[in-house]
Every structure is written in C-alpha cells, then in structure tokens.
VMD Tcl script that draws the C-alpha trace (Angstrom):
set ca {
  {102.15 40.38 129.60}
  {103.10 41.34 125.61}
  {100.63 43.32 124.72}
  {98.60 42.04 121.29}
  {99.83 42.44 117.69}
  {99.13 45.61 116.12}
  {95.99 45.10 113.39}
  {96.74 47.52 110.12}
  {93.95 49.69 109.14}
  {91.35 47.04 107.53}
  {89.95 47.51 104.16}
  {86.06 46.75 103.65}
  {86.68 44.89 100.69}
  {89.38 43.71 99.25}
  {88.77 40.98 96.25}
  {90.76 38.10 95.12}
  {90.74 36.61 91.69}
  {92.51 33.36 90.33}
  {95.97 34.39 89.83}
  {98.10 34.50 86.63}
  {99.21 30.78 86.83}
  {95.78 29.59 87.37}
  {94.48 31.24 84.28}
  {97.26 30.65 81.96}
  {96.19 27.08 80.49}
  {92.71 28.47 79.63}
  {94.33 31.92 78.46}
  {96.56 29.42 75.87}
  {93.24 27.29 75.07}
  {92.04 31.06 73.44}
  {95.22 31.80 71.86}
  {94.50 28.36 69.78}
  {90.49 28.65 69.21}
  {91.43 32.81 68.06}
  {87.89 32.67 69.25}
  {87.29 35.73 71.88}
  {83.49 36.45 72.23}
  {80.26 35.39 70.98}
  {79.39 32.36 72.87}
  {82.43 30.71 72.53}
  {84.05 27.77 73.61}
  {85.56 28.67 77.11}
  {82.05 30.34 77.47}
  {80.06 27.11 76.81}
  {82.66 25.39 79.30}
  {82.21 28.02 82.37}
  {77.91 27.14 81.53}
  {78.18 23.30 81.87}
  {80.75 23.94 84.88}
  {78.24 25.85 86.87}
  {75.10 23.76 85.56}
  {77.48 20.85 86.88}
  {77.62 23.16 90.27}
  {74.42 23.80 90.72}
  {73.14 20.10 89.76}
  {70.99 20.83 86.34}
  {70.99 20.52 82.95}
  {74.01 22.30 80.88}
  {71.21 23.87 78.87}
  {70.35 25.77 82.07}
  {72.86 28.39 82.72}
  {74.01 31.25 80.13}
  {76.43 33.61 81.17}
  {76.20 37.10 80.63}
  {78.73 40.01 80.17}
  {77.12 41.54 83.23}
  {74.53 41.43 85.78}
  {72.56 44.56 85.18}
  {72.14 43.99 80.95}
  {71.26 40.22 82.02}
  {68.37 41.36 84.71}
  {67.19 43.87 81.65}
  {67.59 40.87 79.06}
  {65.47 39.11 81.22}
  {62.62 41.48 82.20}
  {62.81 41.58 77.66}
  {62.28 38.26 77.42}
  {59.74 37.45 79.77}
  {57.27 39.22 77.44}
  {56.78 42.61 80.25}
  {54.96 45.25 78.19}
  {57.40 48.51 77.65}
  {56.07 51.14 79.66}
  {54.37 49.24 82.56}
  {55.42 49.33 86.07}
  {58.25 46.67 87.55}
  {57.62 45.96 91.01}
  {61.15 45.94 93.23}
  {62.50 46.72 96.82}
  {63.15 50.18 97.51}
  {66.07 48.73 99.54}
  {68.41 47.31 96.84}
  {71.37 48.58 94.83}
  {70.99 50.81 91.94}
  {71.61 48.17 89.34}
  {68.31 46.85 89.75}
  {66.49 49.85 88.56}
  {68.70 51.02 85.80}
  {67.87 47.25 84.56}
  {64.25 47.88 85.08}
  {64.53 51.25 83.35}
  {66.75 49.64 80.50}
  {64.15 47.25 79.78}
  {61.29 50.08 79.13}
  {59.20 49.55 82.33}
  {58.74 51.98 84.97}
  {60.23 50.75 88.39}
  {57.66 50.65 91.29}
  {59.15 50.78 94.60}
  {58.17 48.30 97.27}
  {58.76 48.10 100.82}
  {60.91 44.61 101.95}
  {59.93 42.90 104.96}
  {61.78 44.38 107.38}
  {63.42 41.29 109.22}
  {64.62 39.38 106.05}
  {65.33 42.36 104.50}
  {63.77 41.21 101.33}
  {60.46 42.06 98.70}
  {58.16 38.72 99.27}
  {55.09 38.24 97.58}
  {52.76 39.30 100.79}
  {54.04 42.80 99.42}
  {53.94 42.61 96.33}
  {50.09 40.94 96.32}
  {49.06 43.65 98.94}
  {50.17 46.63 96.98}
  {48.86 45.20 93.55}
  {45.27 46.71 94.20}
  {46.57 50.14 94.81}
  {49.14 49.75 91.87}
  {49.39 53.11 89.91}
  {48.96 51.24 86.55}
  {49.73 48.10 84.75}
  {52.73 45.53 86.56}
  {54.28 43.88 83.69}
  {56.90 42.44 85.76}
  {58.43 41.78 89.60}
  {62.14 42.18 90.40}
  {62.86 40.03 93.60}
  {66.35 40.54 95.01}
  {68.81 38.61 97.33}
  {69.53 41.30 100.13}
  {73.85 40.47 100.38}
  {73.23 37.13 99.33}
  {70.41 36.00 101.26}
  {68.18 33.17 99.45}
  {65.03 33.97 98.27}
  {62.09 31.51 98.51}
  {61.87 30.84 94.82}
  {58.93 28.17 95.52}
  {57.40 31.30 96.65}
  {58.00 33.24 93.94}
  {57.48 30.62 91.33}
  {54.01 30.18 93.44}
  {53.16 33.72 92.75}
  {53.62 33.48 88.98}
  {51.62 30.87 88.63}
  {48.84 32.71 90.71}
  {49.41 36.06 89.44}
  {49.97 35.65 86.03}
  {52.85 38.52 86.14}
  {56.57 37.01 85.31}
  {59.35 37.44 88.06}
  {62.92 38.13 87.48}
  {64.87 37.60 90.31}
  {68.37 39.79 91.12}
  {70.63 37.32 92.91}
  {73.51 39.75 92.29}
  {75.54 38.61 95.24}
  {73.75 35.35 95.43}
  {75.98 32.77 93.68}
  {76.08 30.43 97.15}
  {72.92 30.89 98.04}
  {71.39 30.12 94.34}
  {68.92 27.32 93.79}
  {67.77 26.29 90.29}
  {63.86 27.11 89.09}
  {61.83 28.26 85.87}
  {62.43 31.75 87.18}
  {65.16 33.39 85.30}
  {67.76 34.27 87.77}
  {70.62 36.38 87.42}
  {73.93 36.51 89.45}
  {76.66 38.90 89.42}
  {80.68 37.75 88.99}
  {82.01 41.06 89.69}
  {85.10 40.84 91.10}
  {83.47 42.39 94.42}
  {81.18 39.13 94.68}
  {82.01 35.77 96.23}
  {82.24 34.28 92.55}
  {84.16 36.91 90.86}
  {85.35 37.24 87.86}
  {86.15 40.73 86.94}
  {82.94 41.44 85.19}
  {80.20 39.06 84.15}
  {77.36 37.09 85.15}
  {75.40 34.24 84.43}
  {71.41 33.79 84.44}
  {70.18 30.49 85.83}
  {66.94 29.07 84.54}
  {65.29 25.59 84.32}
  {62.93 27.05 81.65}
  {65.06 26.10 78.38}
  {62.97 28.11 75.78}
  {62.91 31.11 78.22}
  {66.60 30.69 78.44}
  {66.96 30.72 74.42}
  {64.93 33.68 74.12}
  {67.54 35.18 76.56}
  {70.10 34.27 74.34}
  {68.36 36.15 71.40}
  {68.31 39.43 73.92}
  {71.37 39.31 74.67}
  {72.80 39.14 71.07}
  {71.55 42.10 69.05}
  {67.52 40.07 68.38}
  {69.36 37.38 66.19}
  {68.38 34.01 66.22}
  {69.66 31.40 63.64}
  {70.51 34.58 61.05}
  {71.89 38.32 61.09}
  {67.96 39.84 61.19}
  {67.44 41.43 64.67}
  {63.89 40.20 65.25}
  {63.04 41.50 68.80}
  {64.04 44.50 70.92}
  {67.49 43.96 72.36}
  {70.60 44.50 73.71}
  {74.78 42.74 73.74}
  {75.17 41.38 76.62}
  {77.58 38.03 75.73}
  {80.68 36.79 78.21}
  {83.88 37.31 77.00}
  {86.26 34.16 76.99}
  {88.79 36.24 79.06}
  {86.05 36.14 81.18}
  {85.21 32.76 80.97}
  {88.78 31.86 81.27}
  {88.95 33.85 84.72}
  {85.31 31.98 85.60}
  {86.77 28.67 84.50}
  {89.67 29.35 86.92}
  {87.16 30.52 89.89}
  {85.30 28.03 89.81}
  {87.91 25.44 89.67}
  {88.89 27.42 93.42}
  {85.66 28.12 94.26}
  {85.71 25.08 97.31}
  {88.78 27.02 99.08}
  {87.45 30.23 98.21}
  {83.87 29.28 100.14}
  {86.12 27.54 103.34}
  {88.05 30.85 103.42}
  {84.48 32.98 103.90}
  {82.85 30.40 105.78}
  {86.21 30.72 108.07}
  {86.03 34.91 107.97}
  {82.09 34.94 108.14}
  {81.55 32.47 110.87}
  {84.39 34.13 112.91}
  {82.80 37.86 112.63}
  {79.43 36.20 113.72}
  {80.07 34.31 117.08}
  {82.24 37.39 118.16}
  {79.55 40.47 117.08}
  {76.93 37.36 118.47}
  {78.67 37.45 121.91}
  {78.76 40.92 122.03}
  {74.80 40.75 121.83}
  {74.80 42.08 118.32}
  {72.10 40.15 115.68}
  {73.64 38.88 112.56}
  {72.29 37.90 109.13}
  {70.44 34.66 109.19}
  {72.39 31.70 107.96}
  {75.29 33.62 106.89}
  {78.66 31.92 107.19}
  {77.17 28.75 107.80}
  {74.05 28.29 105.50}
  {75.37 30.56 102.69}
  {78.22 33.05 101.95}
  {78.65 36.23 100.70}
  {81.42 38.60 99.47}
  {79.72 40.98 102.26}
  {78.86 41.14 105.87}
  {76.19 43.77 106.65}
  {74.67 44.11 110.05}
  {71.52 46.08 111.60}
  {73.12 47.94 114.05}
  {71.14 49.80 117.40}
  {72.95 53.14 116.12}
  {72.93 55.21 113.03}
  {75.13 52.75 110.57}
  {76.60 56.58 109.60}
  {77.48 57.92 113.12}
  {78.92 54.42 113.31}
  {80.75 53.98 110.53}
  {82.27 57.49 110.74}
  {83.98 56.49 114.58}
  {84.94 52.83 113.14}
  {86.96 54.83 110.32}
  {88.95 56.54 113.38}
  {89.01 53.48 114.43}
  {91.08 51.63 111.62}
  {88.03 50.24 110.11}
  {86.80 51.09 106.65}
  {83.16 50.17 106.65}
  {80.28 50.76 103.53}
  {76.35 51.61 103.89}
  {76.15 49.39 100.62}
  {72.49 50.30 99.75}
  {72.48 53.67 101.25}
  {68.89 55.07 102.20}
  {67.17 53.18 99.57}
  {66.07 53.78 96.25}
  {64.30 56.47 96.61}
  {66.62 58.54 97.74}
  {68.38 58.14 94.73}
  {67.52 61.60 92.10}
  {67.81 58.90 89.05}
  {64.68 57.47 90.63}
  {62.75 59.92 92.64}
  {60.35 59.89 90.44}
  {59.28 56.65 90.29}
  {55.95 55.82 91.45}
  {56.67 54.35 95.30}
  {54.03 52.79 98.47}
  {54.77 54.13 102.35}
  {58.79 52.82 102.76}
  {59.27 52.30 106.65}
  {60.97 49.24 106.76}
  {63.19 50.65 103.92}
  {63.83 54.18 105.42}
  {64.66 51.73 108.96}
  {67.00 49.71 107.23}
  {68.69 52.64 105.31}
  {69.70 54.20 108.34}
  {71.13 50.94 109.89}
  {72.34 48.56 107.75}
  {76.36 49.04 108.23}
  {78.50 47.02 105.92}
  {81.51 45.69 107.61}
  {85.01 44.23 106.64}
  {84.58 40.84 104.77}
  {87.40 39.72 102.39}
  {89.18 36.01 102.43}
  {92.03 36.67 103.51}
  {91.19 38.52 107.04}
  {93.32 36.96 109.84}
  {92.30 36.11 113.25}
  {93.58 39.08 114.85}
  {92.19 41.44 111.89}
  {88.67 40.05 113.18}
  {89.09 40.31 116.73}
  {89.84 43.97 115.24}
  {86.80 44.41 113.90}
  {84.54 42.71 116.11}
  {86.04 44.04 119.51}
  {86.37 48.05 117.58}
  {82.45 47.48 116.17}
  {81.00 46.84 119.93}
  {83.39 49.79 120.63}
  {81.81 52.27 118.69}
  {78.48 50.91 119.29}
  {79.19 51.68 123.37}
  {80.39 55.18 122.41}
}
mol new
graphics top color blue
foreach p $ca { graphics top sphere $p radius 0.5 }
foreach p [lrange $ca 0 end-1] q [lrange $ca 1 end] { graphics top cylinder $p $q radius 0.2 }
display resetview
C-alpha cells in the first residue's frame, strides 16, 4: 500500500491578494484621475461596492486607511469625554486599546463571556456600578470574526445612554449593517484584505459624516480644523486593491468555506469543539480553537510537528505592560481563554492533504 504524500511544513497564515492583472485596469483608472488620496474616486467606488455588499445605502460605508485610527475616529466622534474610561474585553488584540488610548479615554478591561468568547452587555451592565469612574464609551469586539449581536448592543445604547463602537477587525463576513459605527480591518491578514485599510460601516449618516471630519485633520467644508482629530483616509492604491478584492471576494469566501469546513468535521470527529458557525455561517482569515491542553505546550509539539500555529491574543490584555495599568474587574474567563485559545493553519489555498495534516498532527499532540 503507497504510503501518503508527504505534507510540507504548513504556514499559519499565508495571505493572498488580487494579483497584478486583476489590479491593473483600476491602477490605469489612477494614472488618468492623477488623483491618489483624499477621498477619491476609486475610494468612493470601493464605498458604494461594499454598501452594494452589504445591502445599504452608499452613504453608509467610509473606508479608512486603517482599522485602529478608524475605531479611535470613532470613539472621537461619538462625543466620549477625553479622559473617561472605555469599556472593552480583556481578551482582544492590542489594536483595540491603543485605539481607545488614541482617542483620550482610559481603557477598562472587561471579562468576555467565556463560551462566545465575546464582551456582551450582561458584562458590561454588571460591572457599570462598580466602574472606577465615568464610561464615556464601550468597545465591543468580534472574537476571529464571530458576529456580535448588534440588536443587543444597539439595545444597550438606547438603555444606557453610553455610545458603542464596535471592533469587527476580522469581521468583514460576519458584518451586519446598524446605527452603531462599526469598523473592519482589510489587512492583508484578514479575509477581505487589502494590504492596509479598513472601512467603518454605519446606518447613522450624520454619525458617519462626523467620521469623515475625524478622519481628515477636523475639516469640514473648509481648511479650519474644527474638532480634535486625526488622518485616517484610504489610499486609491488601496481602493484599487479593495476594488479588485471585492470583485473576487465570492471565490475567495468558497475557498475558506472549503478550508474552514474541512478543518471542522475532521478536529469535530476527533471530539475537539470548534467555533460556532465558522465555515458555514461566517468566515474568517483565522481558525482558533479551545483546546483541553495548554494552547503553548501545544503549539510548541505541533511546530515539531510541521505545523506553525499562533496564540493570536496571547494572555489577554492585561498582560500586556502598555496596559497594565489600566483599571481592570476579576478576568477568569479571559486568563481561561489566554491559556487555550490555539490559532491554527487557515489560508485559501490549503489542500486536502495539508488539512488531513493538520487535523490528524493537532489530535496528535493533543494525545501526547
């Protein structure tokens, strides 16, 4: 009996862009405009492309030269008072409080709910009597692309009176329209990518416009910065490349629907638990499980193993010495998490025998 093909040591990530061809008719369309920046035309295409995406008005999507100045552009405009706190998830990336601490508010750390992984509003209203001073704002996030409940969140506004910015960094699939400014990531790490950019997503036009004044200097109609700000406006490169992506973006989805789906029924029949929903209600440019093991002792004897894997979030934010001291509540589902959330191969181009690979080698290391 042959014995099976060799699998090559597997990257965790390895991202894929539109390639030269795809991009050259919108690269051409700048040569002729001589127009590079500052909302331009390719710009104002790549909006109505994803309002046309996501099903709303074009008025409804601006993009952004990046993720992090768009969630600090946000927490700006929704009026949070400089030097209160920002609630957010101790378990997130960094990005979301260097945004927080761009802004001029103080992040607060949360715990998430440990099995969605996420910050919910039963958290965030059950730490707001013990809060260690004014909340000006709350920073929701998509844990690796997970949905948020934004009826939820938009709920707790209303109730609250406190304005919500939600970090949907990886969430481009999982992304549903609402007055909440949302902002999503196009690194070229995320399902969408573009190199570097983002775009924020709100249904809230005037909110929106006042986003648009953040991210350009304060101006609005003249050259006078009125309002605290910063620069945060797509390039058309950019937009070219998101033009391009999004023209792709059904084969690129079928290609991690294909990859995620295929890592979950084999890790499922090896009695592991995966991510709700992912591969077949949303995608993502990662695949992170909770393992039964330390995700470190793991991921060390997957990397002798052929099998580069990441602890994306690491131990959580407070962990971090940028934030440690930054007012926090009692973490356990965040210090649980932090020690097994395990970030595994997940790239659109993984064969079927490079997933059998990683499956069949994860359950491996897992046994000991």
């Amino acid at each position: 009996m042959p014995n099976p093909r060799p699998v090559a040591p597997i990257p965790v990530l390895r991202p894929r862009l539109p390639g030269a061809e795809a991009l050259l008719p919108w690269l051409r369309l700048i040569d002729q405009s001589r127009i590079y920046s500052n909302f331009g035309p390719l710009s104002e295409a790549f909006a109505h492309g994803v309002a046309d995406h996501l099903g709303i008005a074009p008025g409804g999507v601006l993009p952004l030269a990046n993720a992090t100045l768009g969630l600090t552009a946000g927490v700006m405009a929704v009026g949070a008072e400089r030097g209160s706190l920002c609630a957010i998830p101790a378990f997130t990336f960094a990005a979301t409080a260097h945004a927080v601490l761009a802004a001029g508010l103080e992040p607060w750390l949360l715990d998430v709910e440990e099995g969605s992984w996420q910050l919910t509003p039963r958290e965030v209203e059950q730490a707001l009597a013990a809060a260690p001073g004014p909340v000006g704002a709350v920073m929701p996030v998509c844990p690796f692309g997970q949905p948020v409940d934004w009826q939820a969140w938009t709920a707790f506004r209303h109730r609250s009176g406190i304005p919500v910015v939600i970090d949907a960094a990886a969430g481009f699939d999982g992304l549903r329209a609402s007055p909440l400014p949302t902002v999503v990531s196009l690194h070229a790490t995320k399902a969408l990518g573009i190199g570097e950019g983002a775009v924020m997503v709100c249904t809230d036009h005037d909110l929106l416009d006042e986003v648009k004044r953040r991210i350009n200097f304060g101006f609005q109609g003249s050259r006078v910065a009125g309002v605290i700000a910063t620069n945060a406006k797509m390039s058309e490169v950019h937009a070219a490349i998101g033009l391009a992506a999004l023209a792709a973006w059904p084969v690129t989805r079928a290609d991690f629907v294909r990859v995620q789906t295929g890592l979950r029924h084999r890790l499922e029949a090896g009695g592991l638990v995966c991510p709700a929903g992912i591969g077949e209600d949303w995608v993502s440019s990662t695949f992170c499980l909770r393992l039964p093991a330390d995700a470190a002792a793991t991921g060390g004897a997957l990397a002798c193993l052929g099998i580069e894997t990441r602890r994306w979030w690491g131990d959580g934010l407070h962990r971090h010495p940028a934030f440690g001291h930054c007012p926090r509540t009692q973490l356990p589902a965040t210090e649980a998490l932090g020690t097994a959330v395990l970030g595994l191969p997940c790239f659109v181009d993984l064969d079927e025998a490079a997933l059998d690979a990683i499956a069949s080698r994860t359950l491996a290391a897992l046994r000991g």
